[in-house]
Every structure is written in structure tokens, then in C-alpha cells.
N, C-alpha and C positions, 0 to 999 in steps of 0.2 A: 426742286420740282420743275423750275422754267428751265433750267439747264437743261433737264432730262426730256423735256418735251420739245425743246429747240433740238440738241440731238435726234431724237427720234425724227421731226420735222427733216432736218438738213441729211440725214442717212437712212431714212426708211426702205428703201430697194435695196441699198447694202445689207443691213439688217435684216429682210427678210430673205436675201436670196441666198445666207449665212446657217438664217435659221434652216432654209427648206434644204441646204446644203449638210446638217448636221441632220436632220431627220432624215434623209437619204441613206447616208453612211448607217445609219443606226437601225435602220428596219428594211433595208431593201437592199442596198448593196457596199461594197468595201473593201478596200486593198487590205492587205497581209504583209508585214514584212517577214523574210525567213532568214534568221540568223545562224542555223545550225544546219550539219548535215545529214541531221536524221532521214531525210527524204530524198537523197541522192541516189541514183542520177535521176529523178523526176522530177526536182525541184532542187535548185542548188543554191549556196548560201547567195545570198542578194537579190534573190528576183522577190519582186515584187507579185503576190497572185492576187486576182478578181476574186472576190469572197461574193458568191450568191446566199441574200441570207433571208432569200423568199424561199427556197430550194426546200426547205421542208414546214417551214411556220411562216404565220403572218404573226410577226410580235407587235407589241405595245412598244414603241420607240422610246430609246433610252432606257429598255428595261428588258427581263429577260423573260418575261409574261409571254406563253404563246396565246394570242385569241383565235386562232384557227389553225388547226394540223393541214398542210397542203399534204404531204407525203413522210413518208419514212428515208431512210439512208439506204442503200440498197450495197451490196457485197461490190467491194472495188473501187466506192465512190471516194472521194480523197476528203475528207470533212477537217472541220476548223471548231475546236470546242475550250471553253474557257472549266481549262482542268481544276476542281478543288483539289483534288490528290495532288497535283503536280504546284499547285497555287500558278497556275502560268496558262497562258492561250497557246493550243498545240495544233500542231496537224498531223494527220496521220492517214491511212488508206483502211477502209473498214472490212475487216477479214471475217470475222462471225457476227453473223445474226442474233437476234435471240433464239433460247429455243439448240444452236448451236452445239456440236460438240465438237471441239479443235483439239489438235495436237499438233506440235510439232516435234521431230527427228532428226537431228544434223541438217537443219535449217532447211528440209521437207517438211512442209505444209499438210495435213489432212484433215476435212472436213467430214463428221459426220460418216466418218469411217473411211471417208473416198481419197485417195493422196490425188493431192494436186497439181496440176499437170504442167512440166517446165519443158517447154518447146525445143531449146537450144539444146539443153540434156540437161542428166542428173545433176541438181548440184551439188551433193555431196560427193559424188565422185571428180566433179570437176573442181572442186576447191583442194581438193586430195594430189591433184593432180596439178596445178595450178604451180608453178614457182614462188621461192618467198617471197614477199613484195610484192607481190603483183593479186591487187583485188580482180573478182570474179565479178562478171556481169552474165546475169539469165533472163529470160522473159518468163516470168509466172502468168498463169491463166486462171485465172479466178472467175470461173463462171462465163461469162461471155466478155468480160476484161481482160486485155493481156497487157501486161505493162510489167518494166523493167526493174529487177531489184539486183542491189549489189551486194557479195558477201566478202566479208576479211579474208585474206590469206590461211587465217589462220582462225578457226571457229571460237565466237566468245563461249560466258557461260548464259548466254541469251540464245542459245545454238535448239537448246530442248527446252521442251514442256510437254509432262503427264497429259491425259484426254481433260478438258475441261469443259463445261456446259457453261452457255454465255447465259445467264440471267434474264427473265420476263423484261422489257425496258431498259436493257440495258446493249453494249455493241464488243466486242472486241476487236479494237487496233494494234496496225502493226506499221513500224515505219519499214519503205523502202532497202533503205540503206542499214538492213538486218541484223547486221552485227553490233552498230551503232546506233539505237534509238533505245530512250526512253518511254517508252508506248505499256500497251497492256499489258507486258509481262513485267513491271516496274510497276505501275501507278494502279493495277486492276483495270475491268470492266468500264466502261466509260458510259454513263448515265445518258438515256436521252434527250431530258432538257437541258444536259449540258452543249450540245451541239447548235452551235450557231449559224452554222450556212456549209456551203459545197465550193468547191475550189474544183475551177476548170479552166483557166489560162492564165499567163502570164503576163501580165502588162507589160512589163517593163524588167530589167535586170541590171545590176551594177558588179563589175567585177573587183570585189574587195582587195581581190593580190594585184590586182597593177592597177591602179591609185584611182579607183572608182573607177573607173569607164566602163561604159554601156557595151552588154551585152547585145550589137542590136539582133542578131541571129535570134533571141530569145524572146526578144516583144511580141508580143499578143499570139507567142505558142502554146499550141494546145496543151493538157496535162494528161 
């Protein structure tokens, strides 16, 4: 017990600025790391993102208790949730609401009966048209978000889905990088209180193919 109180005495501002440093991270904000490329080209393997995890709850720190709803997730937003389906923490970009009915069509998009609108052009017709090897970059518009998604050469069988209704409480994700994610048409609907916070820049990035080095073009860009 003198140990523990001589400790406390000789370290109490480390100690406490450790503690208020761990309650930060756990109810108010948080980096992410991303090891996969489900979310290319928006987020590529090694960046590090800013997790706002005020952005829809005020939780109980160190726990996943919301004590006040600030907001909902709203169509477009890129969110960060600790998947039981998947047993893992994922990110993804929120395509259906509840209430929702989605489909999609040779990796066309339709909401609620309205197809979705890709800026650059069709992608089906441009992946059709696309030489082999060579992936497809478009700008999808989801509502008042327009942000980049990339498809395979060559369409997976993650390409279609029947009309589906997103569930009361619940959200349908999708990754970016379309042909390659594990997202809602893998794991289902993604729960509300599964959702921990919003993802909106990038801290930091490390480029895993040539031996770490900083992406610095990447720090603190936008998502």
C-alpha cells in the first residue's frame, strides 16, 4: 500500500493525464487504422483516420452505453462500427437509411426506386468497356455526397442484389472499393448501436509497399 501511494505521490499528473488521455480516445475522439482496401480510393491501406465518436452519441466511456443520441448517420457519411457479424471494427460509407429500399445492378446503385447518379458515366458500361487490368474509377452521388468508388475489371458476384428494405434501427453499408468489400451484402444490415463514431480526415498515412514512409500528401486530407 506505501508503494502504491508513494507511486501515486511521485506520478500523479502522468497518471492522470494518461487517465484523461484514455477517456478521450474512448468517448470523444480516435484514430483508426485501415488495413484493407475495401475503401479505396477513399481511404487507402495505411492511413490512419480521425474517428469522431461524439458525431452521433455521448457514450459512457469505456463502454458502448449511449447516454444521449446527438444525431443519426445520415446517407454518404463513412462510419466506423464494431461488427458482431463480421467479429471485427469496420468502416464502411452508409448507403440506405432505414425505412430504405436499395438495389443494386451491375454495380448500379438504386434507392428507393431512383438509380443513382454516376457523374463521370455509366459504370456498367464503362467497366464493359474498360481493358483487362485496368480497375474503373467513378464519382457516385448519393444525395448531396459525391465521392469516388472504384470497380474491378471484371464484375464480382457482389456486382447485384434483389430490392432490399433496410430495417427500423438498422443502416445499409457499402465499401468504396465495390468489388472488394466485405460490407452489407456479406455481414447484413448493420445495427445502430453498433456504430461508434464518423470518419472525416486523415491524420496521417504510411505507405506499406515501400518500407513505411509517410504519405505526406495524405495528412489531415479530407474523406
Amino acid at each position: 500500500m506505501k508503494k502504491l501511494k508513494q507511486l501515486w505521490r511521485d506520478n500523479r499528473g502522468l497518471i492522470v493525464f494518461i487517465s484523461l488521455m484514455f477517456v478521450f480516445r474512448s468517448a470523444v475522439a480516435d484514430w483508426n487504422d485501415v488495413p484493407s482496401g475495401s475503401m479505396q480510393p477513399t481511404i487507402e491501406i495505411g492511413d490512419r483516420i480521425l474517428v469522431n465518436k461524439m458525431a452521433y452519441d455521448l457514450r459512457l466511456p469505456f463502454s458502448t452505453v449511449s447516454m444521449l443520441k446527438l444525431a443519426d448517420p445520415k446517407r454518404g457519411d463513412i462510419v466506423i462500427f464494431a461488427s458482431e457479424a463480421a467479429d471485427n471494427r469496420l468502416v464502411k460509407r452508409v448507403v440506405g437509411m432505414p425505412g430504405d429500399v436499395v438495389a443494386m445492378q451491375h454495380n448500379v446503385l438504386s434507392i428507393n426506386g431512383k438509380r443513382v447518379g454516376y457523374i463521370e458515366s455509366d459504370p456498367a458500361a464503362a467497366a464493359a468497356e474498360s481493358e483487362p487490368g485496368n480497375e474503373v474509377l467513378l464519382t457516385e452521388q448519393l444525395g448531396g455526397v459525391a465521392h469516388a468508388v472504384k470497380l474491378a475489371p471484371v464484375s464480382s458476384g457482389l456486382a447485384n442484389f434483389a430490392p432490399v428494405q433496410v430495417p427500423a434501427g438498422h443502416y445499409l453499408v457499402l465499401g468504396d472499393n465495390r468489388d472488394n468489400s466485405a460490407d452489407s451484402r456479406v455481414i447484413g444490415f448493420v445495427p445502430r448501436h453498433e456504430i461508434v463514431g464518423r470518419a472525416g480526415k486523415v491524420l496521417f498515412s504510411l505507405d506499406y509497399d515501400n518500407y513505411y514512409l509517410p504519405r505526406r500528401e495524405r495528412f489531415l486530407a479530407s474523406l
